[in-house]
C-alpha positions in Angstrom: -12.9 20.4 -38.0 -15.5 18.2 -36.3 -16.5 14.8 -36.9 -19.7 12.7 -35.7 -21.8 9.4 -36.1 -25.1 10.0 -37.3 -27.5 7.0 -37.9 -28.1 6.2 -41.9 -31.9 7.3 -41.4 -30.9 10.8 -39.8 -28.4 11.0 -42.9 -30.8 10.6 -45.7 -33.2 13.0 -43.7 -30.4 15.5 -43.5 -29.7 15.0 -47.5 -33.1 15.4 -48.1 -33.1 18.7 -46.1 -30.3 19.6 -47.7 -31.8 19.4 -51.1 -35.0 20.8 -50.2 -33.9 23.9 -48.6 -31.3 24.7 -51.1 -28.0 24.4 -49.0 -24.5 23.6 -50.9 -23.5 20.7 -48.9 -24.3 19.1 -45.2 -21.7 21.2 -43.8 -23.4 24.5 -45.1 -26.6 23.1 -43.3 -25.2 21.4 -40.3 -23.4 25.2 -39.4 -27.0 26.6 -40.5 -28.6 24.5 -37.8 -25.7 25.2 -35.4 -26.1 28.9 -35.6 -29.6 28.0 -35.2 -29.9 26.6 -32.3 -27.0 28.8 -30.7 -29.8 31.7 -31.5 -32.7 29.8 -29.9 -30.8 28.9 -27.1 -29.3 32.6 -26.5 -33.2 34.0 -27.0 -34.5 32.0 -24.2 -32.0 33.3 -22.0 -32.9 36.5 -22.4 -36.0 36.7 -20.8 -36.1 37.7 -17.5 -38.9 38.4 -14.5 -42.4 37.0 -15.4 -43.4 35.3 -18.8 -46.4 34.1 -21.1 -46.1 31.5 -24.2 -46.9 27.7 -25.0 -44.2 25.1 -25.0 -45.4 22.6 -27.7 -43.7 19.0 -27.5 -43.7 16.1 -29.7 -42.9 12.9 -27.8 -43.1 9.2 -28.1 -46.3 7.5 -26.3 -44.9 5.7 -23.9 -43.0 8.1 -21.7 -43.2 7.0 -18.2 -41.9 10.0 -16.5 -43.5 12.9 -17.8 -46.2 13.3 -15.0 -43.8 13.5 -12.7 -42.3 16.1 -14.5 -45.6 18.0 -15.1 -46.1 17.8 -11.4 -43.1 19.3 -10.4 -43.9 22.4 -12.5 -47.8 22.8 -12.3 -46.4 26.1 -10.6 -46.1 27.3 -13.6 -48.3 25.2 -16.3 -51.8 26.5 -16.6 -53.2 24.6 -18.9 -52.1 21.6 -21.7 -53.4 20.0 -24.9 -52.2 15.9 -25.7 -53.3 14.4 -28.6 -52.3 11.3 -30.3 -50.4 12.0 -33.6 -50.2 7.9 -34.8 -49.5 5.0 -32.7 -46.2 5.6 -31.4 -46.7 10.0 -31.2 -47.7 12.6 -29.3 -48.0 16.0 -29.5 -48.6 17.9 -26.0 -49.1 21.9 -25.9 -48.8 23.2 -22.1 -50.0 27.1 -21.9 -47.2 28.3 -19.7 -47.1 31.3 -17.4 -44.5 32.3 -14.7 -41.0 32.9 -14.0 -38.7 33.2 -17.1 -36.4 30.9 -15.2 -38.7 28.3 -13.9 -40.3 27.7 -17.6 -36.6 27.3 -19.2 -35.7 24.7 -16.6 -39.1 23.2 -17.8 -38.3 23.6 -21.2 -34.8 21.8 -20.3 -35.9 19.0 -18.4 -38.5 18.0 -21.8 -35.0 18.5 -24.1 -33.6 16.3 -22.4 -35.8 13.3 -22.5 -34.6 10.2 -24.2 -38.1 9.9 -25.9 -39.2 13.7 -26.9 -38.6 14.2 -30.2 -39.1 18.1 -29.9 -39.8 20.9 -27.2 -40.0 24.5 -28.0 -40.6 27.5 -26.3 -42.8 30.3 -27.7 -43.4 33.2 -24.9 -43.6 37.3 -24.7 -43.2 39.2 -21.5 -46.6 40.3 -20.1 -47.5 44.3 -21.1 -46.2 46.6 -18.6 -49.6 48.5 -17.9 
């Protein structure tokens, strides 16, 4: 058994979620989402040697720390789309290309900001010619 707070507006999201996509109960959908991101996280770690993808992000406006961030892997960012979703909203995409390793850390460090709302990896390893 496992047992959590979640804030009232994440609650009626997750009902409504729960309704929309057909699932029994919140538990049904909370293990859905669980087994989810076990998957995501597992397929990311399973690419090795030299990568190519996009790592889109949806963040709040106002995050103070990000160039720093984007600084400290321009070793591996080629190229990168921000636009302004509303007032308080971003959505970045960074064209990514590099070591496996180095863009996961990337990916990790955008996770794990208080004010990203969402960071996901899309890549393919380059065609062995």
């Amino acid at each position: 058994m496992l047992s959590f707070d979640m804030k009232s507006k994440a609650l009626k999201e997750l009902d409504a979620t729960v309704k929309k996509e057909g699932f029994e109960s919140r538990s049904e959908a909370i293990r859905f989402a669980i087994r989810r991101f076990t998957e995501e996280s597992m397929a990311g770690a399973r690419f090795e040697g030299m990568i190519n993808g996009t790592v889109t992000v949806v963040q709040e406006r106002d995050i103070h720390h990000m160039p720093e961030i984007l600084h400290e892997f321009e070793d591996v960012i080629y190229s990168s789309m921000h636009v302004h979703l509303s007032p308080k909203e971003c959505f970045q995409l960074f064209i990514v290309s590099g070591d496996a390793k180095r863009i996961n850390d990337f990916v990790k460090r955008l996770e794990k900001m208080k004010k990203v709302a969402y960071a996901k990896l899309f890549a393919r390893s380059p065609d062995k010619a």
